[in-house]
C-alpha positions in Angstrom: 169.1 -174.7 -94.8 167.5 -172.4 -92.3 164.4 -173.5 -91.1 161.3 -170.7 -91.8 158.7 -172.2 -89.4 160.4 -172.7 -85.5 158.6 -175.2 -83.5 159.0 -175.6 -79.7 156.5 -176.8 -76.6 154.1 -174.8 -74.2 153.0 -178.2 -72.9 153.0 -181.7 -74.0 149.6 -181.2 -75.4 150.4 -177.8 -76.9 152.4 -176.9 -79.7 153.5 -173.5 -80.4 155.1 -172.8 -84.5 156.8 -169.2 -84.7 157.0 -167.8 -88.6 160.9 -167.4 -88.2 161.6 -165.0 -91.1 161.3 -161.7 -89.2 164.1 -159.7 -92.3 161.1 -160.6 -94.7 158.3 -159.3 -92.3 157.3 -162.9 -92.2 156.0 -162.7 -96.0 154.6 -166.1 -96.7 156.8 -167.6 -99.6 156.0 -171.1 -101.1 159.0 -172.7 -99.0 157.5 -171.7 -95.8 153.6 -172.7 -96.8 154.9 -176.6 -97.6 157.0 -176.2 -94.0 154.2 -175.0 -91.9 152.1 -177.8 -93.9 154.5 -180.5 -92.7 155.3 -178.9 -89.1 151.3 -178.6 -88.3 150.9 -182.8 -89.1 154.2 -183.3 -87.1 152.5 -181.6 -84.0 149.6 -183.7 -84.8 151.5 -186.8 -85.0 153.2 -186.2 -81.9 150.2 -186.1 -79.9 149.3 -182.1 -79.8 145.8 -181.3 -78.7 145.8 -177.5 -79.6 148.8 -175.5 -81.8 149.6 -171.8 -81.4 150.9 -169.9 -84.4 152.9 -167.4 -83.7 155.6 -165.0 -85.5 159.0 -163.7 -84.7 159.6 -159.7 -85.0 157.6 -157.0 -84.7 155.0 -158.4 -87.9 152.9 -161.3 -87.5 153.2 -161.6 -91.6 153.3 -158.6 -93.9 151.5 -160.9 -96.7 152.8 -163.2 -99.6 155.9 -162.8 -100.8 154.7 -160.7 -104.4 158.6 -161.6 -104.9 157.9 -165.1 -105.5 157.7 -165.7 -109.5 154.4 -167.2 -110.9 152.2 -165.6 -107.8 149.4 -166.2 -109.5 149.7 -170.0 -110.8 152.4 -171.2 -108.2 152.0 -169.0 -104.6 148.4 -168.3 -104.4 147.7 -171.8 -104.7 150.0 -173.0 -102.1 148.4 -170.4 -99.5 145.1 -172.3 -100.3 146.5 -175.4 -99.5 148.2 -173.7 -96.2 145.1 -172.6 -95.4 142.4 -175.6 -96.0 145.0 -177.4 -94.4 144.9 -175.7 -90.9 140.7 -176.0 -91.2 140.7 -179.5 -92.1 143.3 -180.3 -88.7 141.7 -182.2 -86.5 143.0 -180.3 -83.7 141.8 -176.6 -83.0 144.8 -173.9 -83.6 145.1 -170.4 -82.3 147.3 -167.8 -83.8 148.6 -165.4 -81.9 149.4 -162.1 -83.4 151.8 -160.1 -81.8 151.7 -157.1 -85.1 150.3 -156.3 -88.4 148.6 -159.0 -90.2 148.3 -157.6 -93.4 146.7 -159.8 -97.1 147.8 -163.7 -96.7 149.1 -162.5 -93.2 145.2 -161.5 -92.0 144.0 -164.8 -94.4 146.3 -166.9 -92.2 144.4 -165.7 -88.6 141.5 -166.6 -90.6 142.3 -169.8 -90.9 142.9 -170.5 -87.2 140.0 -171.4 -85.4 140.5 -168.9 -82.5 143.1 -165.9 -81.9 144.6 -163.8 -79.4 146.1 -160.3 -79.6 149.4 -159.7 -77.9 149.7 -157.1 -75.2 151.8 -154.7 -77.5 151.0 -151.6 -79.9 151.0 -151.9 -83.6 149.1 -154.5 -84.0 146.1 -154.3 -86.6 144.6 -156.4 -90.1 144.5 -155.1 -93.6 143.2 -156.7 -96.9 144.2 -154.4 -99.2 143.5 -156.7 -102.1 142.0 -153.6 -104.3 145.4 -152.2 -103.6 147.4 -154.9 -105.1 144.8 -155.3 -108.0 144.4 -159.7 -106.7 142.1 -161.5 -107.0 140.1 -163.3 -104.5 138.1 -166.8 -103.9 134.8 -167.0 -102.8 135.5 -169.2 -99.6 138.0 -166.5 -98.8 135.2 -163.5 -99.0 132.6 -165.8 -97.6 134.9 -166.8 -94.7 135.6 -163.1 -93.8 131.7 -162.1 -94.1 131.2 -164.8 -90.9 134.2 -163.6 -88.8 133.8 -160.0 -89.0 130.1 -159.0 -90.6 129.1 -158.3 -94.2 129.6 -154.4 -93.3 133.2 -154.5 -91.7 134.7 -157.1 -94.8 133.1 -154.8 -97.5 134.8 -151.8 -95.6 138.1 -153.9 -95.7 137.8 -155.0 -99.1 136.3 -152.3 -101.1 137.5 -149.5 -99.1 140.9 -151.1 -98.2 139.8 -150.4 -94.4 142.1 -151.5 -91.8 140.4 -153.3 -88.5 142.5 -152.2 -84.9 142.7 -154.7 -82.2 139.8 -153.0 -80.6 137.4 -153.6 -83.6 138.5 -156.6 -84.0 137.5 -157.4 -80.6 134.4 -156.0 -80.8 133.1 -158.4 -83.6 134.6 -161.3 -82.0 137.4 -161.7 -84.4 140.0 -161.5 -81.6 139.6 -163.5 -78.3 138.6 -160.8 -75.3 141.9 -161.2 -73.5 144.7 -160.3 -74.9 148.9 -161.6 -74.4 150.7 -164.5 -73.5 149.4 -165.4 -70.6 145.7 -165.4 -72.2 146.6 -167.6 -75.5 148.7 -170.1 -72.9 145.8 -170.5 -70.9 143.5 -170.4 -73.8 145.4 -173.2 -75.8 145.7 -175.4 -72.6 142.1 -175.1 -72.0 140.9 -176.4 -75.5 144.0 -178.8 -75.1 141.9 -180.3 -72.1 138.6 -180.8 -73.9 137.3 -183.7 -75.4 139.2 -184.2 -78.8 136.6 -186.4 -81.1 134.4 -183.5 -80.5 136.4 -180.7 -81.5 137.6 -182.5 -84.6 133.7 -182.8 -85.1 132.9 -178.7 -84.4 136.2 -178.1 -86.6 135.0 -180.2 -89.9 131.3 -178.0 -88.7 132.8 -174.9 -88.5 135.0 -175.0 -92.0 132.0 -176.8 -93.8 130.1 -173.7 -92.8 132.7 -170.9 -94.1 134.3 -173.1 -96.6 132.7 -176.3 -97.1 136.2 -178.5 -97.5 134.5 -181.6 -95.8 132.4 -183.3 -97.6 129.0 -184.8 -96.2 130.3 -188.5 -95.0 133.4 -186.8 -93.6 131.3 -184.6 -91.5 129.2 -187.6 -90.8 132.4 -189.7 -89.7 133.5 -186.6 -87.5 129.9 -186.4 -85.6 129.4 -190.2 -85.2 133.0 -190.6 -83.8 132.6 -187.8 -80.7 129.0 -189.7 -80.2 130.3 -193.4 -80.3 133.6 -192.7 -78.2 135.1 -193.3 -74.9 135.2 -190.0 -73.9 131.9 -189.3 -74.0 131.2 -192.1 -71.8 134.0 -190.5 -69.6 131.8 -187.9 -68.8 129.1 -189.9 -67.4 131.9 -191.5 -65.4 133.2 -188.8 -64.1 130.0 -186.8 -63.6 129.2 -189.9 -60.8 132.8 -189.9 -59.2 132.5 -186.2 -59.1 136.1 -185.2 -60.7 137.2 -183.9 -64.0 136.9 -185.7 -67.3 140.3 -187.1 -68.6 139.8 -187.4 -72.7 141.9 -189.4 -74.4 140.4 -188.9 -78.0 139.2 -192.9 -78.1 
């Protein structure tokens, strides 16, 4: 069976996943959300500090797959799970788009924690929900409203308004720097930060768009980054003047 989701290694902290059904615009079918579930926990199993999603072809992901029978009662819920998934990972990921995220495409950069434009043209984000007369959650609209501003996500979803890289940009949506070379460094920059507290800022962060954590998770997260190892580390290596090595303990 051909693999949908390709995964490969920047670094041995950094995992990179490519959508690898280019013919289909990367349209996100229920095969490929349950293979993305299980390829995000192998990178986490294997040691990755940060993850890079990434697509091949010229479309980051044209959407869901409306080909799919049962969208409603058997897709939709499986981009849910896709996407609570990737908040509740206790390691940050980054998707980098490299062409048109368009519906569950665009809901898929949402759910990374960070993201970086490639250096090419073509590349924007559409909802157009209103279009395709679908429904939407409230975490979804909610979620949007923080990463882009009340204004832009009405314009997107009541006007079917599409956001360019440069408007994304501008309301912090998009990481500043844009191509390989900026995602690589980004993702081995977060790959060398203290990992207890970025699963802490992560269960934070989704609780705040999304609330999937519940209150003694969040707890858990928080008392872990205060009670570890690497927090001492820093002390330590604040006095021996050299850079912090976290081990996540």
């Amino acid at each position: 069976m051909t693999s949908l989701v390709e995964l490969s290694l920047i670094d041995d902290r950094v995992w990179r996943l490519e959508l690898a059904r280019p013919e289909k615009r990367n349209a996100l079918n229920i095969a490929m959300c349950h293979e993305l579930i299980g390829e995000l926990d192998r990178c986490v199993d294997n040691g990755a500090r940060a993850i890079v999603i990434t697509a091949q072809g010229p479309v980051f992901s044209a959407g869901a797959d409306l080909g799919e029978k049962d969208f409603s009662g058997g897709l939709y819920p499986q981009l849910e799970k896709l996407f609570a998934h990737i908040q509740r990972l206790p390691v940050p990921v980054i998707a980098f788009i490299e062409g048109p995220a368009i519906g569950a495409g665009m809901l898929l950069a949402m759910a990374c924690d960070l993201r970086v434009a490639g250096g090419g043209e073509g590349i924007y984000f559409s909802l157009p929900v209103a279009r395709m007369a679908i429904g939407v959650d409230t975490a979804t609209v909610r979620n949007l409203e923080l990463l882009i501003g009340g204004s832009r996500a009405r314009q997107m979803l009541l006007a079917g308004a599409t956001m360019s890289v440069e408007e994304a940009q501008a309301c912090g949506f998009l990481f500043p720097e844009r191509g390989e070379e900026a995602v690589t460094t980004l993702a081995t920059t977060v790959a060398g930060l203290a990992p207890l507290t970025l699963r802490n800022l992560k269960a934070e962060l989704a609780h705040a768009s999304s609330q999937p954590f519940t209150e003694v998770e969040r707890d858990a997260a928080r008392t872990a980054a205060w009670e570890s190892d690497d927090f001492r580390e820093v002390g330590r290596a604040r006095q021996e003047r050299r850079t912090p090595v976290f081990r996540g303990e």
